[in-house]
C-alpha positions as CSV (number, residue, x, y, z in Angstrom):
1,X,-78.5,-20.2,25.5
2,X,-78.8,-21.3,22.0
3,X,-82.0,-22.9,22.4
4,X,-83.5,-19.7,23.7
5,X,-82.3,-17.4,21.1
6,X,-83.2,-19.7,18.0
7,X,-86.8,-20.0,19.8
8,X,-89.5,-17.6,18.2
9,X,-91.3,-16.7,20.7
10,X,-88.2,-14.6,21.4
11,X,-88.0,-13.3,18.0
12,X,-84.9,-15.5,17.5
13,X,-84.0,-17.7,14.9
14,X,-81.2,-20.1,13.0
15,X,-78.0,-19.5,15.3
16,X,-74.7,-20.6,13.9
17,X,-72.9,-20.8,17.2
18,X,-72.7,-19.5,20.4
19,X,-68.9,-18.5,21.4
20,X,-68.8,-18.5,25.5
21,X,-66.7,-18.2,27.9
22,X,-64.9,-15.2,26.4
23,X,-62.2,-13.0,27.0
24,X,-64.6,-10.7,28.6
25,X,-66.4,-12.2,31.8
26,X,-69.6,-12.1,31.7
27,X,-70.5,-11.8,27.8
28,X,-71.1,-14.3,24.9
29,X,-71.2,-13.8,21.1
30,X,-74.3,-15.2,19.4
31,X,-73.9,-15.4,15.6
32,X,-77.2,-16.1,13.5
33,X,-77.6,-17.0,10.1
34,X,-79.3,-14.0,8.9
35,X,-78.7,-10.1,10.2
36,X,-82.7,-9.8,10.2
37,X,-82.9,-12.1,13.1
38,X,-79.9,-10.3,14.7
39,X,-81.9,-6.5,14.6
40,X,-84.8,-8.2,16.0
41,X,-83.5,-10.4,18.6
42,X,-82.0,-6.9,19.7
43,X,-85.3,-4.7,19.3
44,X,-86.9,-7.0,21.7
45,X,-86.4,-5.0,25.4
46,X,-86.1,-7.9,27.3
47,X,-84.4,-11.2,27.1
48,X,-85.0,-13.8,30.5
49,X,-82.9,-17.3,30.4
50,X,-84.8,-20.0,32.4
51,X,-82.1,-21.1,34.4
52,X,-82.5,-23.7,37.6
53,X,-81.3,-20.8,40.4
54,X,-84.2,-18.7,38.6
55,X,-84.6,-16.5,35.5
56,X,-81.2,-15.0,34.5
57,X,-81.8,-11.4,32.7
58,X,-79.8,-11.0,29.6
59,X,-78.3,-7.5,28.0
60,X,-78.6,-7.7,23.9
61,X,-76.6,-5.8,22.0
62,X,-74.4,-5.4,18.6
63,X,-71.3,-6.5,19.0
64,X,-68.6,-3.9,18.1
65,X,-65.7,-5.2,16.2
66,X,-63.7,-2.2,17.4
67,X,-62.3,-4.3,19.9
68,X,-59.4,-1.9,21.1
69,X,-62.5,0.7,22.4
70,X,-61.2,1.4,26.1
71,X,-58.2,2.7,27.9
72,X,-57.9,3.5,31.8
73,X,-55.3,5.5,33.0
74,X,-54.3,7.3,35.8
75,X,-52.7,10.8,36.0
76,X,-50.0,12.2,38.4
77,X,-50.8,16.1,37.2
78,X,-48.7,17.3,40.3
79,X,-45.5,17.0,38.6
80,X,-47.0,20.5,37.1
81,X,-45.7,22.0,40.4
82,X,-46.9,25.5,41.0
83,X,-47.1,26.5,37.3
84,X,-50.8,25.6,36.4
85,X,-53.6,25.8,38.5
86,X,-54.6,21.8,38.5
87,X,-58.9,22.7,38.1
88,X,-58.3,24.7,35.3
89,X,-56.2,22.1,33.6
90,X,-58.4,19.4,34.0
91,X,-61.5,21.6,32.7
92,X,-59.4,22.3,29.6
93,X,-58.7,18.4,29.2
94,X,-62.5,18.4,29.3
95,X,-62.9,20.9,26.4
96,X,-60.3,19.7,24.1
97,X,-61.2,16.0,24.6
98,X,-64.7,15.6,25.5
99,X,-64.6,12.3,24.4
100,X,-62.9,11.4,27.6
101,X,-64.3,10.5,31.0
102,X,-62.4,11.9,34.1
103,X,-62.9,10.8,37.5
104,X,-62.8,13.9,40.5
105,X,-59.7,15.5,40.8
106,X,-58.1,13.9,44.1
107,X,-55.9,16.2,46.7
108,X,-52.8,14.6,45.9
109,X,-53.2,15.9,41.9
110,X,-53.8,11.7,40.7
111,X,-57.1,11.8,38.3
112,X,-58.3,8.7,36.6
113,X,-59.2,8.8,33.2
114,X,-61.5,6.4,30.7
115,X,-61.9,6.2,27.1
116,X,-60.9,5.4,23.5
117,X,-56.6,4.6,22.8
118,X,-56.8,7.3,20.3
119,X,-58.3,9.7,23.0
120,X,-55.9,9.2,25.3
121,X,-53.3,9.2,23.0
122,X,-54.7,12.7,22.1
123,X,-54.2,13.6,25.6
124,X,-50.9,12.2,26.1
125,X,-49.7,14.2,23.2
126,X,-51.9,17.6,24.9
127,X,-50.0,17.3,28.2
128,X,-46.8,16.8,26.3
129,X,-46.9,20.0,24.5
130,X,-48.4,21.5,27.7
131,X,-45.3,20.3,29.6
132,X,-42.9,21.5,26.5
133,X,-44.4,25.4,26.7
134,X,-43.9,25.7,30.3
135,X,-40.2,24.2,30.3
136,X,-39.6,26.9,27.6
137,X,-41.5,29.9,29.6
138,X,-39.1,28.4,32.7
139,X,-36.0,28.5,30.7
140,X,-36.8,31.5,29.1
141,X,-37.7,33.8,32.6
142,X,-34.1,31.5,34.2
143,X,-32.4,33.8,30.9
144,X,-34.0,36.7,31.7
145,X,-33.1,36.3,35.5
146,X,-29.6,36.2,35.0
147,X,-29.3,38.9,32.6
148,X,-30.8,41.3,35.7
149,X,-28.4,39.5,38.1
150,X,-25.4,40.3,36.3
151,X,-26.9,44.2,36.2
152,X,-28.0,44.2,39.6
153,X,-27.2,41.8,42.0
154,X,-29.2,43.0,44.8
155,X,-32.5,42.9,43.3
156,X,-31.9,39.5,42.1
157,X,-31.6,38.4,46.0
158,X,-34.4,39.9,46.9
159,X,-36.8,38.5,44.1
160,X,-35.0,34.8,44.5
161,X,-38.1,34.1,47.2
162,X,-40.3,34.7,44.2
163,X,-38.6,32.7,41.4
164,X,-40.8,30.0,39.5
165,X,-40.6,26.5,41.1
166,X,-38.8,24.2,38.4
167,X,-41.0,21.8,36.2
168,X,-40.0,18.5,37.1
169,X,-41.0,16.3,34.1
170,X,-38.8,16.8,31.3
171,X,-40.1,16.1,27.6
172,X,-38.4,13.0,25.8
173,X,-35.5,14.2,23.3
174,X,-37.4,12.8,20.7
175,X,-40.2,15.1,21.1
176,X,-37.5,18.2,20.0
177,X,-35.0,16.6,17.4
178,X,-37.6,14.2,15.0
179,X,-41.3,12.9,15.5
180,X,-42.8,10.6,18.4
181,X,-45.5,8.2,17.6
182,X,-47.8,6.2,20.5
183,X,-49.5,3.1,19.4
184,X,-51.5,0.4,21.1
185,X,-49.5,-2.2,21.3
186,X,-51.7,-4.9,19.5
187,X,-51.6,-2.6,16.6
188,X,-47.9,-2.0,16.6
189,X,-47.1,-5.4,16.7
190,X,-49.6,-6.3,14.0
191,X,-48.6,-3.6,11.8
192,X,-45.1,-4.9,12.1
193,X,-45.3,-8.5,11.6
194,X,-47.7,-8.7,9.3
195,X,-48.0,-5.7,7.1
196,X,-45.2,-4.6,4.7
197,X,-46.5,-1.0,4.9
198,X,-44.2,-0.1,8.0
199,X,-41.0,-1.5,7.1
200,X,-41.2,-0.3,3.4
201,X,-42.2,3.0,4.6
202,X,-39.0,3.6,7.1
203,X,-37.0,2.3,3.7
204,X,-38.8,5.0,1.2
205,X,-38.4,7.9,3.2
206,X,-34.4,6.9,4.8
207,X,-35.8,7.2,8.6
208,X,-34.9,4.8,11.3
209,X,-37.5,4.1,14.4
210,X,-36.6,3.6,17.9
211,X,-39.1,1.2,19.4
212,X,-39.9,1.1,23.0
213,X,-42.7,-1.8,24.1
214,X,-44.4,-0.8,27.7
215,X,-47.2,-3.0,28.4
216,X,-50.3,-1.8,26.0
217,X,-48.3,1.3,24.6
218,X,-45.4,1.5,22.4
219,X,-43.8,4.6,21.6
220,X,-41.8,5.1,18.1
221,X,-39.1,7.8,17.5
222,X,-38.6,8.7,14.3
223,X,-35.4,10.1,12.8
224,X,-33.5,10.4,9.7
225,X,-31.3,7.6,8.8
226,X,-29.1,10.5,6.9
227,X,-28.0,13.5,7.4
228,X,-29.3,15.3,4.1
229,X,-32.6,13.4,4.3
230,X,-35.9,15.8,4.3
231,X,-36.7,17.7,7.6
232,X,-40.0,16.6,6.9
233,X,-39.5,13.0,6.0
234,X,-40.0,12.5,9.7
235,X,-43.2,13.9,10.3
236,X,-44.5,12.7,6.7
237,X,-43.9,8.8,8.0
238,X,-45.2,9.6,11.4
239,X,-48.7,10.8,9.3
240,X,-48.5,7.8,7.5
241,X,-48.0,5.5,9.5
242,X,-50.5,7.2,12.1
243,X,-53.2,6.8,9.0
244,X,-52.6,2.9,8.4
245,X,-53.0,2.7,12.4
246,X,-56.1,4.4,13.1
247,X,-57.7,2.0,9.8
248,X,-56.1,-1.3,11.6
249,X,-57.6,-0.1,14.7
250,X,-61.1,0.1,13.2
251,X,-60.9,-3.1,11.3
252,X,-58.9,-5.7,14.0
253,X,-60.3,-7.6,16.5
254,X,-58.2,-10.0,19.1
255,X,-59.3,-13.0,20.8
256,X,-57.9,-14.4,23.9
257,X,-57.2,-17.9,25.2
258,X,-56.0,-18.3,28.6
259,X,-53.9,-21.0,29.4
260,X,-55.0,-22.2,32.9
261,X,-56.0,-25.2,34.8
262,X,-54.0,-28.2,33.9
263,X,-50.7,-28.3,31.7
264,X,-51.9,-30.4,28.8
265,X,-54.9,-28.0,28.1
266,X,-52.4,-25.0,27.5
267,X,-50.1,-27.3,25.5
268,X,-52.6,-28.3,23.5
269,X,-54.1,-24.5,23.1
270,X,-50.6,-23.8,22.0
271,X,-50.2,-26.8,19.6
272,X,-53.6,-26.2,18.2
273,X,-52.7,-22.7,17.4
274,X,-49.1,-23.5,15.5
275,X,-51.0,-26.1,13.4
276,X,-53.8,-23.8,12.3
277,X,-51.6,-20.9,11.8
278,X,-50.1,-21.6,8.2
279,X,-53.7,-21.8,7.4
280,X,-54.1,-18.1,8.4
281,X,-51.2,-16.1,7.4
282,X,-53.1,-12.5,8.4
283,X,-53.8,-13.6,11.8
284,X,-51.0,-12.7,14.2
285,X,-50.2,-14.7,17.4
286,X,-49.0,-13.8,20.0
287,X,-47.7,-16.5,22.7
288,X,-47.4,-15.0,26.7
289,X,-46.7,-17.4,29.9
290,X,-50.1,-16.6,30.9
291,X,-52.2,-16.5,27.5
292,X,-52.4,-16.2,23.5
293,X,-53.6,-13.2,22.2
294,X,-54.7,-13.8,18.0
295,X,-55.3,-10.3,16.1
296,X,-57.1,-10.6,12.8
297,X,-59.9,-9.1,10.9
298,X,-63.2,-10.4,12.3
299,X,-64.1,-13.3,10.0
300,X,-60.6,-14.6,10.6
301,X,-60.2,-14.7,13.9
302,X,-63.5,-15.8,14.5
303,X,-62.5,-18.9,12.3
304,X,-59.6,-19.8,13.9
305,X,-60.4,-19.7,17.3
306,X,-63.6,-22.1,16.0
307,X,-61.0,-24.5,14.7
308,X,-58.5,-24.0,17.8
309,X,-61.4,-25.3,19.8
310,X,-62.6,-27.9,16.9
311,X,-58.9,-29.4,17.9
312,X,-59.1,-29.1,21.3
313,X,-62.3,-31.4,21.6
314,X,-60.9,-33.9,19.1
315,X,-58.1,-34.4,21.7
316,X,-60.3,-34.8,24.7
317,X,-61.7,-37.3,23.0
């Protein structure tokens, strides 16, 4: 592959190195020398490796440091009961997040939905407020109901068979006393371990932060640590903190390593990445049974993962 792409017959040139297999199956990152060759490597329609099983056909395009660009989730929107008319919901997702791309709206009320963290976090903060108004409309017509059933009885009984059905999800605590803040979980944990920007900011304003990890999301409540603190210290960290998120999100990129096949490899993955890691203090690792995720800016963890490997080789060696 690097052959091909430093030939110039396929408007190629000096390539630095070629980073495959990656995290992604499927894709490789080829890094030349100058951005020239790059935009004209890519302005060339079609790209044909010579391979021995025939011509492979390759897809060129810029790689995107936003590496934290898509989220799939699916919705259970039948825990709306009666109350909103599922179409009509789903077309207003459509409206208020276009960004988003939904799948049909199956019988059972599931929908699946693709797109950006931050657009999805958008909607998971649209359905909570959705969820809030109607628990409020319910509690408010349930007041109203009894105030006619203590002055007449009988018509009460005979509009029971028409009462509301109950909303079954109930919104967190958190979303009515202090703020609630959804993160990808990369970010949190970067933003945690290795900026000073979250811990100083829960100590400027006197708020605490309740932090609950599930999977790729991690939800923060946000309170006042005292009782005469702000009202609006709450949601003033919450914007803050939201801010210095969305800029990490744009600027980070993670790499993976997957520890399979035989038990010295991973050791030596994991070895490989404690030795380097003094040399990068920005980089964060992350250690799982199954792999090691490291979140830096580009340039950094681009050069570590070149080292990690420079290691690994020296030791099969």
């Amino acid at each position: 592959m690097k052959s091909y792409f430093q030939d110039t017959k396929n408007k190629g040139g000096v390539v630095e190195d070629v980073i495959y297999p990656t995290r992604t199956k499927g894709v490789a990152y080829v890094i030349f020398k100058e951005k020239k060759v790059a935009e004209n490597v890519i302005r060339k329609k079609e790209h044909c490796l010579t391979r021995k099983v025939g011509l492979m056909h390759l897809t060129v395009s810029h790689f995107n440091e936003k590496v934290f660009s898509s989220v799939r989730a699916i919705l259970d929107l039948s825990i709306f009961g009666s109350q909103v008319i599922l179409e009509s919901l789903v077309m207003d997702l459509k409206k208020k997040i276009p960004t988003l791309c939904f799948s049909p709206l199956e019988y059972n009320g599931r929908i699946s939905v693709q797109g950006s963290f931050l657009a999805i976090k958008r909607l998971k903060e649209f359905l909570l407020l959705k969820a809030s108004s109607l628990l409020e409309k319910n509690k408010s017509f349930i007041s109203d109901g009894e105030k006619r059933s203590r002055q007449s009885p009988r018509r009460s009984l005979r509009r029971s068979s028409n009462s509301v059905e109950p909303l079954r999800p109930s919104v967190p605590e958190t979303a009515r006393s202090g703020e609630t803040l959804v993160l990808d979980t990369d970010i949190f944990l970067y933003l945690k371990k290795k900026s000073r920007v979250y811990e100083s900011t829960l100590k400027k304003f006197h708020v605490l932060c309740q932090e609950r990890v599930d999977g790729e999301i991690t939800t923060i409540c946000i309170k006042n640590a005292q009782d005469g603190s702000r009202p609006n210290n709450e949601k003033l960290v919450k914007e803050y903190i939201e801010k210095y998120s969305h800029a990490l999100h744009s600027e980070l990129r993670k790499e993976t390593f997957v520890l399979e096949g035989k038990k010295n490899r991973a050791k030596n993955i994991k070895s490989a990445c404690e030795q380097i890691s003094s040399r990068y203090l920005q980089v964060l690792i992350n250690f799982y049974k199954t792999h090691i995720d490291i979140i830096g800016s580009s340039s950094d963890t681009y050069l570590f993962k070149k080292e990690v490997m420079e290691l690994m080789r020296q030791k099969v060696r």
